[in-house]
C-alpha positions in Angstrom: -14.5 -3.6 29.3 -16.0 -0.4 27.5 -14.8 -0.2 23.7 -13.0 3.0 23.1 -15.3 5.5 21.1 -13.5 5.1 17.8 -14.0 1.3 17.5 -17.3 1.4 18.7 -19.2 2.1 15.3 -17.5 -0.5 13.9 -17.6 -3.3 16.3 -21.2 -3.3 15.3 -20.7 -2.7 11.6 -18.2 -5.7 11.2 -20.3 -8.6 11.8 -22.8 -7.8 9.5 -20.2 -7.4 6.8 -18.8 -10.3 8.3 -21.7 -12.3 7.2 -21.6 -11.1 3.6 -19.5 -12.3 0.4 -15.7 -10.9 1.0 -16.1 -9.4 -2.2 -20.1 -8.3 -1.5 -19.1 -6.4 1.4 -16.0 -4.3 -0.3 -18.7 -3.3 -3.0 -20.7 -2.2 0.0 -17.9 -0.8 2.1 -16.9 1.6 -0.9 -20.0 2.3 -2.1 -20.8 4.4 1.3 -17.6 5.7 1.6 -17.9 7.3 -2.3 -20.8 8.8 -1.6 -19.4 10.3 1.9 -16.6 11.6 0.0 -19.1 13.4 -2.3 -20.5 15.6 0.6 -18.1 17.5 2.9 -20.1 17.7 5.5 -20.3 13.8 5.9 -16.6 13.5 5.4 -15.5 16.6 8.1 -18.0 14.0 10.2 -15.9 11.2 10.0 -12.9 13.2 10.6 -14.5 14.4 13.4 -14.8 10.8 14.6 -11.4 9.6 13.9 -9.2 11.7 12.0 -9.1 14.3 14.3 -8.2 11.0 17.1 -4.8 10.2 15.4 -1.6 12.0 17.0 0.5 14.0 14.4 3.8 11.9 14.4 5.5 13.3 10.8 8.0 11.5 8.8 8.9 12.4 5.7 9.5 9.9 2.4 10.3 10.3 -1.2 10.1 14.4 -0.1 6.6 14.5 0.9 5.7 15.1 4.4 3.4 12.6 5.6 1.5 13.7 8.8 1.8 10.3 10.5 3.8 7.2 9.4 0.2 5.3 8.5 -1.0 5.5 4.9 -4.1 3.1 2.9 -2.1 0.4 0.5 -3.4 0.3 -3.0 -6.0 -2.4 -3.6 -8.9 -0.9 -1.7 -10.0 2.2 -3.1 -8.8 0.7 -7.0 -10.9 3.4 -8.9 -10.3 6.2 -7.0 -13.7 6.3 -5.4 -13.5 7.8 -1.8 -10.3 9.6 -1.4 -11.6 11.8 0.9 -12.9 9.5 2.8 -10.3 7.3 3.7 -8.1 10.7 4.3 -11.1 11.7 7.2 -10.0 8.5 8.5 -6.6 9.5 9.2 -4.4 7.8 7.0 -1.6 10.3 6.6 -1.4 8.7 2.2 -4.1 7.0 0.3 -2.7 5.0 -2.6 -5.5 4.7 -5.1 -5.7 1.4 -8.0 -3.9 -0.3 -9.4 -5.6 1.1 -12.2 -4.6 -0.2 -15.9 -5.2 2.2 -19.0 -7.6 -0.2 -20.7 -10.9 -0.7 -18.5 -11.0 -4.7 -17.6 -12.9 -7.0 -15.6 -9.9 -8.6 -13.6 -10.5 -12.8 -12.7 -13.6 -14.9 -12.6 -15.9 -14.8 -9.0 -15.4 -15.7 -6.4 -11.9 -14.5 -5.9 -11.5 -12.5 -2.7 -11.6 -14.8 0.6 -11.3 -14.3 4.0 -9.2 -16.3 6.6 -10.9 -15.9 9.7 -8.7 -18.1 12.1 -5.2 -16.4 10.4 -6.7 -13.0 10.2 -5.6 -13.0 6.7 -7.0 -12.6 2.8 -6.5 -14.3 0.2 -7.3 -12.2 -3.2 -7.2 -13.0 -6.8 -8.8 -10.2 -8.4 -6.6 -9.8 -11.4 -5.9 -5.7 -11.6 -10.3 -5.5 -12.2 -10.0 -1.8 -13.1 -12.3 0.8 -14.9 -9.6 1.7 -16.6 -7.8 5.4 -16.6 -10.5 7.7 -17.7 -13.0 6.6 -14.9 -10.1 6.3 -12.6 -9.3 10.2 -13.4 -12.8 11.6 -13.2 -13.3 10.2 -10.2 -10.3 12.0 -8.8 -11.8 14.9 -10.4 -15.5 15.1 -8.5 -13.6 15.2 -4.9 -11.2 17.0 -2.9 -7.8 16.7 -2.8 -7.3 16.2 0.8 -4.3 14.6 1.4 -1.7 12.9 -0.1 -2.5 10.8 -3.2 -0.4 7.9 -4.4 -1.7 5.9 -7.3 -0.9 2.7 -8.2 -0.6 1.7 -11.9 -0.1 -1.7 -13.8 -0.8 -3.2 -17.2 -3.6 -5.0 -19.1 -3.8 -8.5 -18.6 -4.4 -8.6 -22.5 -0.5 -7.4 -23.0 1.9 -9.1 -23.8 5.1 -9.0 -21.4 7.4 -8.0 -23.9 5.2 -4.6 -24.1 3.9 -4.0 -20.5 6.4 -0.9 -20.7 3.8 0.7 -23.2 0.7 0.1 -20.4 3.1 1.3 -17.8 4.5 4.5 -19.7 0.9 5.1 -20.9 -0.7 5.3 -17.4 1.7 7.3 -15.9 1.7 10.0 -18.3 -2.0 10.0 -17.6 -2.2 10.0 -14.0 0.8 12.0 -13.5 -0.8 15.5 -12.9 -3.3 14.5 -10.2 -0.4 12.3 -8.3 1.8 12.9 -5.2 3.6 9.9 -6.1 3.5 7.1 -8.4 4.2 3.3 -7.7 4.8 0.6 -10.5 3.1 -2.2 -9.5 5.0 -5.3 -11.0 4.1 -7.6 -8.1 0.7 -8.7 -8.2 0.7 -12.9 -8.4 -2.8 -12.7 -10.1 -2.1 -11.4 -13.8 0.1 -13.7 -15.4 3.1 -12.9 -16.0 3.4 -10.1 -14.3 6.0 -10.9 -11.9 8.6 -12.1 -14.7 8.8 -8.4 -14.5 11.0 -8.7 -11.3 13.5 -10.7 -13.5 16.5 -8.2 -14.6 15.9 -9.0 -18.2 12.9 -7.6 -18.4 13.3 -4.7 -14.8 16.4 -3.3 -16.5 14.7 -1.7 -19.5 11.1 -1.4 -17.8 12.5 1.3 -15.4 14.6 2.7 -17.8 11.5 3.3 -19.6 9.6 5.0 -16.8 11.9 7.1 -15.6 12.5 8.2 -19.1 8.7 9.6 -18.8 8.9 10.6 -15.8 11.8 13.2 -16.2 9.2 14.3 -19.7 6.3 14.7 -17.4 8.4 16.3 -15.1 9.0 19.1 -17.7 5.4 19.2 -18.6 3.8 19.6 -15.7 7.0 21.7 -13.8 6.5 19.6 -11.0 8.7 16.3 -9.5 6.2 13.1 -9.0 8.3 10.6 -7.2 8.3 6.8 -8.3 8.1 3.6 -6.4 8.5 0.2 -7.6 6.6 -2.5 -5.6 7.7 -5.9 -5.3 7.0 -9.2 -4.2 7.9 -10.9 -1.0 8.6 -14.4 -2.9 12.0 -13.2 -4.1 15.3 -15.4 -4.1 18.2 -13.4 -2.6 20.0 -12.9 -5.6 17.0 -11.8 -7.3 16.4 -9.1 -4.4 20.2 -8.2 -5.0 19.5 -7.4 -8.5 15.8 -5.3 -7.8 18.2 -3.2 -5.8 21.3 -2.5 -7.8 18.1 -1.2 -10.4 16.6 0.7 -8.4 19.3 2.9 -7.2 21.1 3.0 -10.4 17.7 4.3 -12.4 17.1 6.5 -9.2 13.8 5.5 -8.3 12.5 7.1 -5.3 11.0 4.2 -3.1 10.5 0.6 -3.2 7.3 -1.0 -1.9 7.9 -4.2 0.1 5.8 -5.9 -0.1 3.0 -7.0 -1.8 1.0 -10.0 -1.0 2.7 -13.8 -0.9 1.7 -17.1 -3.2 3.5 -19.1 -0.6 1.6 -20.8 2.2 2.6 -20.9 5.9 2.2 -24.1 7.5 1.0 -22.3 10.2 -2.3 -21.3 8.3 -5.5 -22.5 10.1 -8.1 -21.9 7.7 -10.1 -24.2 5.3 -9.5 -21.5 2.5 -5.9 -21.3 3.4 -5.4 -23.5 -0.3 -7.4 -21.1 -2.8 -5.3 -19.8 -5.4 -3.9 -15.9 -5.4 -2.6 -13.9 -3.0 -2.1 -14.2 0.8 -1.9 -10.7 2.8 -2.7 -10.2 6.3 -1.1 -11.0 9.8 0.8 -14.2 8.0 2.6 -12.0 5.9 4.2 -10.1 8.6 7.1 -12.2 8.8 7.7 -12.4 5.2 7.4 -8.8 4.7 9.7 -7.6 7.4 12.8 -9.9 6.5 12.0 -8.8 2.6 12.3 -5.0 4.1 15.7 -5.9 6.2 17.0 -7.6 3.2 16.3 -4.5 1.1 17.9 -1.8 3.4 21.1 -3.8 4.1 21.2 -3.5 0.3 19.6 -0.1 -0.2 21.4 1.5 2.6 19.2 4.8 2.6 19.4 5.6 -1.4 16.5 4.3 -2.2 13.5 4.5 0.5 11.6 1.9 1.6 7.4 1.5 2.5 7.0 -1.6 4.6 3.3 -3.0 4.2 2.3 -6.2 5.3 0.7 -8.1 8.6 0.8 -4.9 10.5 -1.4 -5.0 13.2 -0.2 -3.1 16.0 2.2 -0.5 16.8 4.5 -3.1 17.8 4.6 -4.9 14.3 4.7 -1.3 13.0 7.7 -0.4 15.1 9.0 -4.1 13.7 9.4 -2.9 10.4 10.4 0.5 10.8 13.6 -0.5 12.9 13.8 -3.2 10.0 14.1 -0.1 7.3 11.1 1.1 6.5 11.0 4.5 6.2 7.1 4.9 5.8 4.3 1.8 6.3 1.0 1.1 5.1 -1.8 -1.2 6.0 -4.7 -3.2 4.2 -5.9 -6.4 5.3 -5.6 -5.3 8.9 -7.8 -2.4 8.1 -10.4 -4.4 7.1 -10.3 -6.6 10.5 -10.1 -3.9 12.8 -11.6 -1.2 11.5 -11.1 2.8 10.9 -9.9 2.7 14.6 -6.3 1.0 13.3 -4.8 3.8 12.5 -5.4 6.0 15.6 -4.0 2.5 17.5 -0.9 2.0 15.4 0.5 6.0 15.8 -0.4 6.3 19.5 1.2 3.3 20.0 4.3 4.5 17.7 4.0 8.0 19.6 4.7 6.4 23.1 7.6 4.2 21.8 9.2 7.7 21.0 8.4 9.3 24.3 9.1 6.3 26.4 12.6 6.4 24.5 13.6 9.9 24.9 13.1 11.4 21.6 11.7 14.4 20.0 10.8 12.6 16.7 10.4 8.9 15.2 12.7 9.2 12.8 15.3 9.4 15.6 14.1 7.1 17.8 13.9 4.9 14.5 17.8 5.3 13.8 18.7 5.3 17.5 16.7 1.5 17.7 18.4 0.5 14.2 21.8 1.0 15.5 21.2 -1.0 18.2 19.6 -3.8 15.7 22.4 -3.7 13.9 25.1 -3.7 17.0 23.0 -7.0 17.9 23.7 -9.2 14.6 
């Protein structure tokens, strides 16, 4: 069976990186894609090998009009390295960090792990960030070329009671060189960090954002939309509560979801037990009831990005007739390649022709109704 061109590269890359540290081979990885995004004519290359592959399927979220429904989730590219890059690759969004305003070194090594027989990760990096400045100057020495989301969290070294200063603090930093802007209260590796789900603390936290938002807004004269991302370890009543907040302190989008602390009993792997985060294809499940959950609530006010265990068009499609409005990938990315991407929309693209319609969105709502009709 021939490999199709735009897998081929990497079906010879992968098992070389495959051999390496998980962590050793994403210092690699981004290290040659930074310093392809610093010469055009290396990143018009890669374009040229798979960006230019991927259909145009638009949809639009949060206003912006996304070329294809297929964006990068934060967590790769954490100091804005190789934005350009990963746009040549064909993701339609690239959301850069989470970056914290205070450089920091995240968790003790080793602490990213691969799950070979689950085709999952298990990370507990701990928000290692160079901090704001870098994070900006790197933006700074490439192109623009596409759209940028960036993902923004607080010190490990704050306390809870004032992670709305570190949040309020990055985004007024990063707001001028965003497209959007997600609050990242999710991460199981910093501790603490998800009492920030709890309404006690949500309530005033977003409050607080959106209070800088609408000042940056008047600074800069333009609109940066806000996402919250959440965790897919929430009770019901606690998923209730995330979603009464984030329509009535008009956030934009919510980001469902981030990786799980909970382990399947389906997990194969010897390093299915190390501490941190799970992500990958045994998060799909988690992820796309989270994402029904949230739209049954959300009911189109607040827009949803579905991200986790998406490994085909078919999960894709999953969570978009779940609610998702928009979806982006990670852990897959890193299994399959650059090549994902051009899979998941071509695949998306012949679920709309086969059913009749013009546009996903429609085939989206049309498939929905029927979802719904079903229950």
């Amino acid at each position: 069976m021939l490999i199709p061109p735009h897998k081929l590269m990497y079906s010879f890359v992968r098992p070389m990186l495959f051999r390496l540290d998980a962590e050793r081979a994403h210092d690699l990885t981004m290290a040659n894609l930074e310093r392809i995004s610093k010469v055009p004519f290396l990143t018009q290359q890669m374009n040229n090998i798979y960006g230019r592959c991927v259909p145009d399927l638009p949809v639009t979220c949060m206003g912006l009009d996304f070329k294809n429904p297929v964006g990068l989730a934060a967590g790769l590219d954490k100091d804005a390295r190789a934005f350009p890059a990963f746009s040549a690759i064909g993701f339609s969004g690239v959301e850069m960090g989470t970056v914290t305003p205070q450089p920091q070194p995240g968790n003790d090594k080793p602490r990213i792990f691969r799950l070979l027989e689950d085709e999952g990760m298990i990370n507990r990096l701990g928000f290692n960030s160079g901090g704001v400045e870098a994070f900006l100057e790197n933006i700074r020495r490439t192109e623009q070329t596409g759209i940028a989301g960036i993902n923004i969290g607080k010190n490990a070294s704050t306390p809870i009671d004032q992670a709305h200063v570190d949040y309020v603090s990055a985004l007024q930093r990063v707001y001028a060189k965003a497209d959007y802007i997600t609050v990242n209260i999710s991460s199981p590796n910093t501790k603490s960090l998800r009492d920030l789900q709890n309404e006690s603390y949500l309530d005033d936290l977003l409050l607080k954002i959106k209070t800088a938002q609408a000042k940056c807004q008047k600074v800069h004269k333009r609109a940066v939309p806000i996402a919250l991302k959440v965790a897919p370890d929430l009770a019901d009543d606690e998923i209730e509560s995330i979603a009464e907040l984030v329509i009535s302190h008009q956030f934009d989008a919510l980001i469902a979801t981030n990786t799980t602390i909970a382990r399947p009993e389906s997990l194969k792997s010897d390093l299915s037990e190390e501490v941190g985060g799970l992500s990958g294809a045994p998060l799909k499940q988690a992820s796309t009831d989270c994402i029904r959950k949230f739209y049954d609530l959300l009911q189109g006010k607040v827009q949803i990005i579905g991200v986790g265990g998406i490994k085909t068009a078919d999960d894709a499609w999953e969570k978009l007739v779940a609610g998702a409005d928009y979806l982006q990938v990670y852990t897959q990315f890193i299994y399959q390649g650059p090549g994902l991407v051009n899979d998941i929309v071509t695949g998306l693209q012949s679920k709309v022709a086969d059913k009749g319609h013009s546009s996903l969105a429609a085939a989206v709502d049309e498939a929905r109704e029927h979802a719904n009709r079903s229950r």
